[in-house]
N, C-alpha and C positions, 0 to 999 in steps of 0.2 A: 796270365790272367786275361778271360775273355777273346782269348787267341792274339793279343797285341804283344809287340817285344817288349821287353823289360825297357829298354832305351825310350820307348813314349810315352811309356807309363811314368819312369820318374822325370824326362823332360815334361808333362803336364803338371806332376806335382811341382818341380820347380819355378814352372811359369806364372803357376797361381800362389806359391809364395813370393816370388819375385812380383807380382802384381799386387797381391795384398801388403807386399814392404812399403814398395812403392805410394800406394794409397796413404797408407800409415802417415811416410815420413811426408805427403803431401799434405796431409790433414793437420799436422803438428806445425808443419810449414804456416797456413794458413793460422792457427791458432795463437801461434808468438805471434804473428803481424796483427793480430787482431789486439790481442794485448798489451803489445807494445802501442799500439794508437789510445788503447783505453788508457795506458800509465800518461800518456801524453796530454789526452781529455781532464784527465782525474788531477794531472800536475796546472793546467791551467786550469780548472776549476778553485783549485786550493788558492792558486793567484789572486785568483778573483774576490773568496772569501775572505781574504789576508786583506786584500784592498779595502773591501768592507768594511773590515773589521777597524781598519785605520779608519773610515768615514764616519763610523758607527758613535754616539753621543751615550757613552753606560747611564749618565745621570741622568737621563731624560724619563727613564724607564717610572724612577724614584719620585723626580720632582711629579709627572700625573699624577702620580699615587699619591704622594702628599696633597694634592691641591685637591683632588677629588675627596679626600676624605675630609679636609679640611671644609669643602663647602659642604658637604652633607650635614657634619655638627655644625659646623659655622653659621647654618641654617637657623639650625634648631636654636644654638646656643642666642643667636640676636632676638630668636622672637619669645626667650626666656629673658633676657636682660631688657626686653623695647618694651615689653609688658604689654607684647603683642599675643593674642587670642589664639589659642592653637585649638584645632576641629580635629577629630579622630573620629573614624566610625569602628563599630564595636555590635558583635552581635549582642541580643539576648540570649540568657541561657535557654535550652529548649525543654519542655517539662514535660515528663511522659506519666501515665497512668494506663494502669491493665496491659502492661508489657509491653507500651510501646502504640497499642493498636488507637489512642488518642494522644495526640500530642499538640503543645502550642508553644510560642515562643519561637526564638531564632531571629527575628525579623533586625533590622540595620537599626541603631539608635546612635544620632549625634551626641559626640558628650565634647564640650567644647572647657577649655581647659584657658585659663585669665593668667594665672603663675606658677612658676614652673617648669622645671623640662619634662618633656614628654616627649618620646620615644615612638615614633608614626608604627605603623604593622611595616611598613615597607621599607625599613631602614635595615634591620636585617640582613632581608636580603641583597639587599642595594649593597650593602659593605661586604656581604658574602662575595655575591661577583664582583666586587672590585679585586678582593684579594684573592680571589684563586685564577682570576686574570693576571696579576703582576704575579704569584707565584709561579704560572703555568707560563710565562712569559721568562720568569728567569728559570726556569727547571729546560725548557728549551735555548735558554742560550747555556747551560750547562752540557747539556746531552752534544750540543754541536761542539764545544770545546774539547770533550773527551773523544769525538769520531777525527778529529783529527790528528 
């Protein structure tokens, strides 16, 4: 082949399997040590979590969440029993004629309320994010329990 002897011909082949072995069991070489240091990171990590987890307060999570909702109503609830004055604003409905191309209304009106619970527009959402913060709060310390 190529006028060379057969002896250089398969001594190159062997030298370049012998060099890609080589490589191979160099790069696996390098791969366990790499992952043996990552099981090592990953095991003092877990330490660390485990520490935490000892420092960590579960009922603290609960008691915010009771006391924030507790003064949201608790709000409302004293100035229903104090026979204190509660102000809401409130649009007007808006009224249209000829399809819209006149309209009036909408404009902000105070309506102040003597007795009574009444319910602000912003309480809603105020309780909304309260609880999909303490849900999303314990769905994350779920998700970390099961990764380990």
């Amino acid at each position: 082949m190529f006028g060379l002897p057969i002896e250089t011909i398969t001594g190159g082949i062997g030298a370049a399997m012998g060099a890609y072995i080589t490589m191979k069991a160099q790069s696996h070489a390098m791969l366990m040590e790499t992952l043996q240091m990552s099981i090592a990171v990953n095991k003092g990590d877990n330490d660390n979590n485990n520490d935490a987890a000892k420092r960590s307060a579960p009922w603290l999570r609960a008691t915010i969440g009771i006391i924030i909702i507790f003064v949201a109503f608790g709000g409302l609830l004293f100035a229903m029993w104090g026979d204190y004055p509660t102000t809401v604003f409130d649009r007007t409905p808006v009224k249209k004629i000829l399809g819209g191309f006149i309209q009036w209304g909408g404009k902000l009106k105070a309506i102040t309320v003597k007795e009574g619970f009444v319910i602000p527009p912003y309480i809603p959402s105020s309780v909304t994010a309260v609880v999909g913060f303490l849900f999303g709060a314990a769905a994350a310390n779920v998700i970390s329990k099961i990764r380990k």
